[in-house]
N, C-alpha and C positions, 0 to 999 in steps of 0.2 A: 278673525275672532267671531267666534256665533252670537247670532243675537239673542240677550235674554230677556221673555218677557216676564218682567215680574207682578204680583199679582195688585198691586196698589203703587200709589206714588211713594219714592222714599227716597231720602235724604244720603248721601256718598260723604263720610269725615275721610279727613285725611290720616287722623291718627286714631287706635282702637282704643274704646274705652276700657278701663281697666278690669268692670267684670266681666270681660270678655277675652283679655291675654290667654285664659289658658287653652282656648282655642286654637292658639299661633303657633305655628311651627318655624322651626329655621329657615328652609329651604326657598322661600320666596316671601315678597314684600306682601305684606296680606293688605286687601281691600274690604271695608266696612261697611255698609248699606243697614238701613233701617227706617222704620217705620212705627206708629202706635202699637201695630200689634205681630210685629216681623220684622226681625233682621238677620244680615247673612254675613258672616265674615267668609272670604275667598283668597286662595293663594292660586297662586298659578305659574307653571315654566311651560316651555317650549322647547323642544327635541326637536330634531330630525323627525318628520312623520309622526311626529307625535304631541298634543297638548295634552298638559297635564294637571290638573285641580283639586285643589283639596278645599271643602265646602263643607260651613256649619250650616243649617238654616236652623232659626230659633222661633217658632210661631205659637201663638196663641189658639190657633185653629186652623183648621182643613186647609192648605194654601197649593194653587195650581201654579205651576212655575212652568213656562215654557222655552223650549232652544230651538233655535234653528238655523240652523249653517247650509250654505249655496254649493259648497263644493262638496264630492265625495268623504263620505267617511264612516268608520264606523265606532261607537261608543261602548267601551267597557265602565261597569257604573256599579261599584262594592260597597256595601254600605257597612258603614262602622259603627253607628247608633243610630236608634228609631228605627222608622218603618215609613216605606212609600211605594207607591204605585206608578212605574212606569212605563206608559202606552198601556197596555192590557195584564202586566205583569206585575204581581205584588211581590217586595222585596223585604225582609224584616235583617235586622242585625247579622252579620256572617254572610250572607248573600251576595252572589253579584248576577249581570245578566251581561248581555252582547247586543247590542242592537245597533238599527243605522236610521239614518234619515234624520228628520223633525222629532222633538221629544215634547209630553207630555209628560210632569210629573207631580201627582198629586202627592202632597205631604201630607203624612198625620201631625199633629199637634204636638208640640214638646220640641226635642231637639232633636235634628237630625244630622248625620254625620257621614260624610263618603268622599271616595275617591275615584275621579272624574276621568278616565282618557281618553282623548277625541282620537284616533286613529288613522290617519288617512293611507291612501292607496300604494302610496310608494313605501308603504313599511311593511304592508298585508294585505296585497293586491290581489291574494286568493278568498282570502273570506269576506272581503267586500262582498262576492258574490256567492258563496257559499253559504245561503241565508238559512239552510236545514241546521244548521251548528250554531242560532242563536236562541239559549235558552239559558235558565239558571243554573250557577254552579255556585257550591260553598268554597268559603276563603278560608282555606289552609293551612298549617302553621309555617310552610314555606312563603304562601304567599303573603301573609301579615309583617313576617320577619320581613319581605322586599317591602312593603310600606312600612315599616317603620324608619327601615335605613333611606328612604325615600325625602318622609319628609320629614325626618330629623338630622338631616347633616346640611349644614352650609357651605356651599359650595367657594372655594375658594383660591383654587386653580385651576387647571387645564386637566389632570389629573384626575381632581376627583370631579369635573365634569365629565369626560370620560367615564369615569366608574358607575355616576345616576345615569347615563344612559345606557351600559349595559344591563345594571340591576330594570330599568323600566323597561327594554324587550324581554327581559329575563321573567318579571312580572308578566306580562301579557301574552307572552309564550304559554306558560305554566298555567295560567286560568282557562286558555282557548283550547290547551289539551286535555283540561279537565274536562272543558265543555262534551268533547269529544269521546272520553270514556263511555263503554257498554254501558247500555238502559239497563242491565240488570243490577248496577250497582249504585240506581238509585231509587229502584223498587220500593212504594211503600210499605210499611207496616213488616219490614223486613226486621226479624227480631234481630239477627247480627248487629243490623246499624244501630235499632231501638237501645238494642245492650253500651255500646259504644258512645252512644249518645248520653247515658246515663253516665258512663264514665269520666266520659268529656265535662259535665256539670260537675260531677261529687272531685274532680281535679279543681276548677276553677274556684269551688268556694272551701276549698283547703291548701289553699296557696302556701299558708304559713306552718304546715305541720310536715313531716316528712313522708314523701309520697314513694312506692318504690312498684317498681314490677312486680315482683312478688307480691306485694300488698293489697293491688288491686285487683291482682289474681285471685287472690284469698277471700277478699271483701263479696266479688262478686262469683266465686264460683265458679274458674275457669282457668282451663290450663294457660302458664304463659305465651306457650307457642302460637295459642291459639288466639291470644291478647292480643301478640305482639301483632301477628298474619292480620286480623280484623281492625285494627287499630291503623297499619297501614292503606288494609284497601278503601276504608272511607275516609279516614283525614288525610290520608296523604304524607303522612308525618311518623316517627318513633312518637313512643307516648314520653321520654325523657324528652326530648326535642318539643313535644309541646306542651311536656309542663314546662320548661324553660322559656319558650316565647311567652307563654302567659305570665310568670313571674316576672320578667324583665319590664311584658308591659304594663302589669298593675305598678310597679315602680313607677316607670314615665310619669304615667296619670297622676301619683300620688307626688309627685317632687313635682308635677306641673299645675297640680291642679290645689296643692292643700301645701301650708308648713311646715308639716310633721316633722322631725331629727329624720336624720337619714339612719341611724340607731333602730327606730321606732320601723322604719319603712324596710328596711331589711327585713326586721324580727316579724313584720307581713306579710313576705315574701320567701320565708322558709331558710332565713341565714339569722346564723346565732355571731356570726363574724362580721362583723363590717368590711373588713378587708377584705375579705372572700366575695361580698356581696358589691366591691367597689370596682372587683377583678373583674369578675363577672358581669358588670354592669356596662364595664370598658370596652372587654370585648366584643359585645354584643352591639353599643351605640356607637363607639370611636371615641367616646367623651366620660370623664366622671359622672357620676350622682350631680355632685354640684355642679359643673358645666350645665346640663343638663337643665336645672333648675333656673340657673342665671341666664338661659338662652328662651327661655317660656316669657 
């Protein structure tokens, strides 16, 4: 286990306090730490070759948090909310990076959210030393879809342990090959992405209207072929595919983080049927709406 140093003295409860559950996920026993002005809730499993963390940190101000582990490895490190600075590299929401060694990571203030995997040699014993391939790459809607089933399902045989450990190389495969795509397809000020990027936002804050290929063709001025080709070469994703990861997971958020009817949380998420939106919900999690909610 690496050692962490954290930035002040702080207290370890045994149980989370409650405005903090919706931080928690299924998939591991989460650990609570805090202080006046900082606390972190952590989960954590262990793979084969692999540890693996899901980390809130909550702070008041600038907080330097440091790791350090003795044995070989190397760190893939996605951040899900806020923004922080690891070793020399600034990461904001949707981001991730690859790095090895000792870690330095300055937080911004507010809350920050990511997904931690320590790596060692016997799982990726070529990019241990393959250090020209550690750089940032954006998270996906493949790769968001493998954390969500990551850490929302609990584990509860032989089976679906097996299944988190193939979805978790299947995750770290896919980001390291991202890493790996041609520079010119992360070219600044590239209007293709600039366009895509624009379409990526006016998707997420119209979750609840009906969103279609043609639509967004129309809106913005571009053939679909031409949507659909540029849509894949930067996200990685169909744009139906990632308006559906993105619906599914303003759901999550909203049955884990708020009361709302599950009525109400559909009809935000672009389903006028509940049925439809519970189908959907199923297949996507493994679990209903209300599971779902009763497992936060």
């Amino acid at each position: 286990m690496p050692a962490i140093l954290l930035p002040q003295k702080v207290e370890i409860f045994p149980a989370i306090p409650e405005a903090y559950q919706c931080y928690v996920y299924p998939f591991s026993k989460p650990h609570f730490r805090t202080s006046s002005s900082f606390s972190r809730i952590e989960q954590t499993i262990v793979v084969p070759g692999c540890r693996v963390s899901s980390i809130v940190n909550i702070s008041e101000k600038k907080t330097v948090i440091r790791y350090h582990r003795k044995n070989t490895f190397v760190t893939l490190q996605l951040v899900l909310r806020g923004a922080f600075i690891c070793g020399t590299t600034a990461l904001s929401k949707g981001e991730y990076n690859l790095d090895a060694g000792p870690q330095r990571l300055l937080l911004e203030p507010g809350i920050n959210e990511f997904m931690r995997f320590e790596i060692s040699g016997e799982l990726l014993p070529v990019f241990v030393k393959k250090r020209q391939y550690y750089t940032t790459g954006v998270i996906t809607g493949k790769i968001q879809s493998l954390i969500n089933m990551i850490r929302n399902t609990a584990i509860k045989d032989d089976i679906q342990q097996l299944a988190r450990y193939t979805q978790i190389t299947e995750l770290i495969t896919t980001a390291i090959t991202n890493l790996q795509l041609p520079a010119k397809k992360t070219i600044e000020n590239d209007p293709d992405r600039e366009l895509i990027t624009r379409i990526q936002a006016y998707i997420n804050e119209h979750l609840h209207q009906p969103i279609s290929l043609s639509g967004l063709a129309g809106i913005y001025d571009i053939s679909e072929s031409k949507l659909k080709q540029h849509f894949k070469k930067y996200v990685n994703s169909s744009v139906q595919v990632y308006l559906q990861e993105q619906r599914m997971q303003k759901a999550l958020n909203m049955l884990q983080q708020s009361d709302a009817k599950i009525v109400f949380i559909a009809n935000e998420v672009g389903y006028n049927n509940v049925s439809s939106f519970n189908r959907e919900f199923r297949k996507h999690y493994a679990c209903t709406p209300r599971e779902a909610r009763w497992k936060r």
